[in-house]
N, C-alpha and C positions, 0 to 999 in steps of 0.2 A: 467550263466543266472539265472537269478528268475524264469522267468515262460517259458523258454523252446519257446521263441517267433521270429521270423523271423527276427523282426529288432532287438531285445538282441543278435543274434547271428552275426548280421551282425556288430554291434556297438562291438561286443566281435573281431571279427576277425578284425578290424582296429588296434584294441587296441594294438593287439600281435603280428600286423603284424608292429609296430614300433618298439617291441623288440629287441636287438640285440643278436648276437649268433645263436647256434641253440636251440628249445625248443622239450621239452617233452609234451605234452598235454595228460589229462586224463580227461572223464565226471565226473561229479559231477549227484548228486542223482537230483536236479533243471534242468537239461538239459534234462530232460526228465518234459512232463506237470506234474506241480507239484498238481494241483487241478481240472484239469479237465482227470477225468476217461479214459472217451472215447479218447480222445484225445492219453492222457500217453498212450494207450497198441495200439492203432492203428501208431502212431504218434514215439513211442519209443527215438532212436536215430539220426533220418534218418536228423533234421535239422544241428545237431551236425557235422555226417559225410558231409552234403551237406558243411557248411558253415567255418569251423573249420579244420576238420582230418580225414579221413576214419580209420585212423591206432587206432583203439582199445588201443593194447598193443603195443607201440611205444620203438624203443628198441635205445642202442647207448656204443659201446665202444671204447677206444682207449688205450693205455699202461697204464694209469693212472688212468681212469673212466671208468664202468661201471652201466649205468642205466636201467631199463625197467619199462615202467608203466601198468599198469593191473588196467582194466575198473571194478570199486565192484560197481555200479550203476543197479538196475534190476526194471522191470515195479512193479514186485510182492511187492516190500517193499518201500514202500514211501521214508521214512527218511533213514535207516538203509539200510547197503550195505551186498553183501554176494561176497565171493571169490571161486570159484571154483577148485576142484580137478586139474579139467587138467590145472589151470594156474600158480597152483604150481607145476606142472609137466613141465610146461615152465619157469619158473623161475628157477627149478635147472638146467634143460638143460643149458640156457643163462650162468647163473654164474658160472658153475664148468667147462666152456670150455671159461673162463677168464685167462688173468694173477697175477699170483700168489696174486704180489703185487696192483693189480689194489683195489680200495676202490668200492665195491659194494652197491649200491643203488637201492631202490624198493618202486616206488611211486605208491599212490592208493588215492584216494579222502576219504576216509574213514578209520579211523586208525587204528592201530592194538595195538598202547599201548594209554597210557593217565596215568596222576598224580593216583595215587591208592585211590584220594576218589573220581572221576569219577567212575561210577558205571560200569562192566563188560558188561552189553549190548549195549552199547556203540562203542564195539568193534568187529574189526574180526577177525577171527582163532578162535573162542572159544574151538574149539575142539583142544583136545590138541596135535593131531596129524599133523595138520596143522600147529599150530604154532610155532611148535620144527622144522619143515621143514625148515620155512619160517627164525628161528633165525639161521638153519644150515648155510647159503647162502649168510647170507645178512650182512655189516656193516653199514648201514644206512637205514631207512625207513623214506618218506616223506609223510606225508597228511596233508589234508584240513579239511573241514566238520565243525566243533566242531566253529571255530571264534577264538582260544584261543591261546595266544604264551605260545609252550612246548617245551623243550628240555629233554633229560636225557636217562641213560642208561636202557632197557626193563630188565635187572634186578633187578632195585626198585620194580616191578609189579612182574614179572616171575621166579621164581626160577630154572632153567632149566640147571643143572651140566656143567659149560666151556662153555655155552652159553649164550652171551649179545653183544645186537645190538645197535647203537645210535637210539633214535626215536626224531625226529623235527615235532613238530604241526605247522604246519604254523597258524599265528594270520590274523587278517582283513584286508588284504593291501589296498584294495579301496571302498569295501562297508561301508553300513549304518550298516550295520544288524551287530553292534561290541556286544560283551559279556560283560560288564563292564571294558571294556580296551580300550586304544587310537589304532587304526588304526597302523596296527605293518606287518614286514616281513623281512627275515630274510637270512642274506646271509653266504653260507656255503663253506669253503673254506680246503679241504683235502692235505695230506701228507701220504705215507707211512706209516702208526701207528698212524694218527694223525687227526683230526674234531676237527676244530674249526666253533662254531655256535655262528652269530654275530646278534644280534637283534635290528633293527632297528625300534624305535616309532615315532610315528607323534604328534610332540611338537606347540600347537595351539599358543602359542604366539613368536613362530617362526616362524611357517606357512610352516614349514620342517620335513623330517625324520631326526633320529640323534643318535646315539648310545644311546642302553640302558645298555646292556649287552652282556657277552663274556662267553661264555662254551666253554673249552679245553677235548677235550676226548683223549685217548690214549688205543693203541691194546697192548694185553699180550697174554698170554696162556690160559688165561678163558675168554677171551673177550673183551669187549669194557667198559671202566668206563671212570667213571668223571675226570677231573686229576685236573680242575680249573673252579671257576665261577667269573668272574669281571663284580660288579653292578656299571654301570657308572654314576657320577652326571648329575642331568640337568643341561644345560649350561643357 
C-alpha cells in the first residue's frame, strides 16, 4: 500500500488472491501510516494482519526450496527498516535444519545489499556481526524498497572470506512511483548450484512484459558468483 489505508489493503488482497501458487508475503515500511504519526504508532500493522497475513515471518520448505521472510518494517523509522537479533536467530534455526542441497532464500522488504554506489545506509545488517550471519545461511536474498532491478553476487559490496549470497532487488512491477526505469520484475528459477535471474520490463509499445536480461549464478567453495549475464534486444 501507499498510505497504509483500508481500501489499499483490501484492493491489495484481491490482487494476490488471483496469484497462483503459494505466496510469501512480507510488510513494507508503507503498510504501516506512512504520514500520519498518530495513526503509524497507534494503527501499526493491525490493517496488514487484519486484511493480507497475520504471519510476520512466513516460512516454507520442501526438498528443493527453502524460504522465510522476516518483517524489517518498524513504527520508529519511517523509510528505513531494522532487523532484529532474534530474527536472525530464527533464520539460522530455519536454514541449518534444511536439506543439504535445498537453495536457501531470505526475503525482507528492505535490502541488505545494493550496487556499491548506493550509499550504506540504505541498508540492513550494518553491523557486521549480523551480516556475516545472515551471508552464513543464506543463498539468496530477496527485497523490495528501493523501485530498482538488481541482481548480483553480495560479494561486489562485502568482502567476507568463503562467503557470497545472490542478492535480487526486485524493480517496479505495478506502481507509479518507478526510479527512472520501466516497470520491471523478475522471475527466479533455481538448480542445485545454480540461479538463474530473469528480468522481465514493460515495453510500452508492446503494452507487455518481455525479457530483458538473464543472470546465471553458480555455487563453489567460497560461494555464490556471477557465472553469466545475457542483455536481451527489444523485440
Amino acid at each position: 500500500t501507499q498510505n497504509a489505508e483500508p481500501k489499499e489493503f483490501q484492493e491489495a488482497a484481491a490482487l494476490l488472491a488471483k496469484l497462483p501458487g503459494r505466496r510469501i508475503l512480507v510488510p513494507g515500511n508503507h503498510d504501516m501510516a506512512f504520514l500520519n504519526p498518530v495513526r503509524r504508532v497507534t494503527q501499526r500493522l493491525r490493517l496488514y494482519r487484519k486484511y493480507i497475513t497475520s504471519d510476520n515471518q512466513p516460512f516454507y520448505s520442501d526438498e528443493e526450496l527453502v524460504v522465510l521472510g522476516l518483517n524489517t518494517a518498524r513504527v520508529s523509522h519511517l523509510r528505513n527498516g531494522r532487523i532484529r537479533r532474534w530474527q536472525v536467530d530464527l533464520l539460522e534455526e530455519k536454514m541449518n535444519a534444511t536439506p543439504r542441497e535445498a537453495v536457501r532464500v531470505l526475503v525482507t522488504h528492505h535490502p541488505f545489499d545494493l550496487p556499491e554506489k548506493v550509499h550504506a545506509r540504505e541498508l540492513l545488517g550494518q553491523k557486521g556481526e549480523i551480516l556475516e550471519r545472515v551471508a552464513a545461511c543464506v543463498d539468496l536474498m530477496l527485497a523490495g524498497h528501493m523501485h530498482i532491478s538488481h541482481s548480483g553476487p553480495t560479494a561486489e559490496r562485502y568482502k567476507l572470506a568463503g562467503r557470497s549470497a545472490v542478492f535480487v532487488q526486485a524493480g517496479t512491477a505495478i506502481s507509479l512511483r518507478a526510479r527512472g526505469e520501466p516497470n520491471a520484475f523478475q522471475i527466479i528459477r533455481t538448480n542445485p548450484g545454480e540461479i538463474e535471474v530473469q528480468t522481465m520490463q514493460f515495453f510500452a509499445d508492446h503494452s507487455a512484459f518481455m525479457p530483458q536480461a538473464i543472470s546465471k549464478f553458480h555455487r563453489s567453495t567460497s560461494g555464490w558468483s556471477r557465472a553469466e549475464i545475457t542483455v536481451l534486444p527489444a523485440v
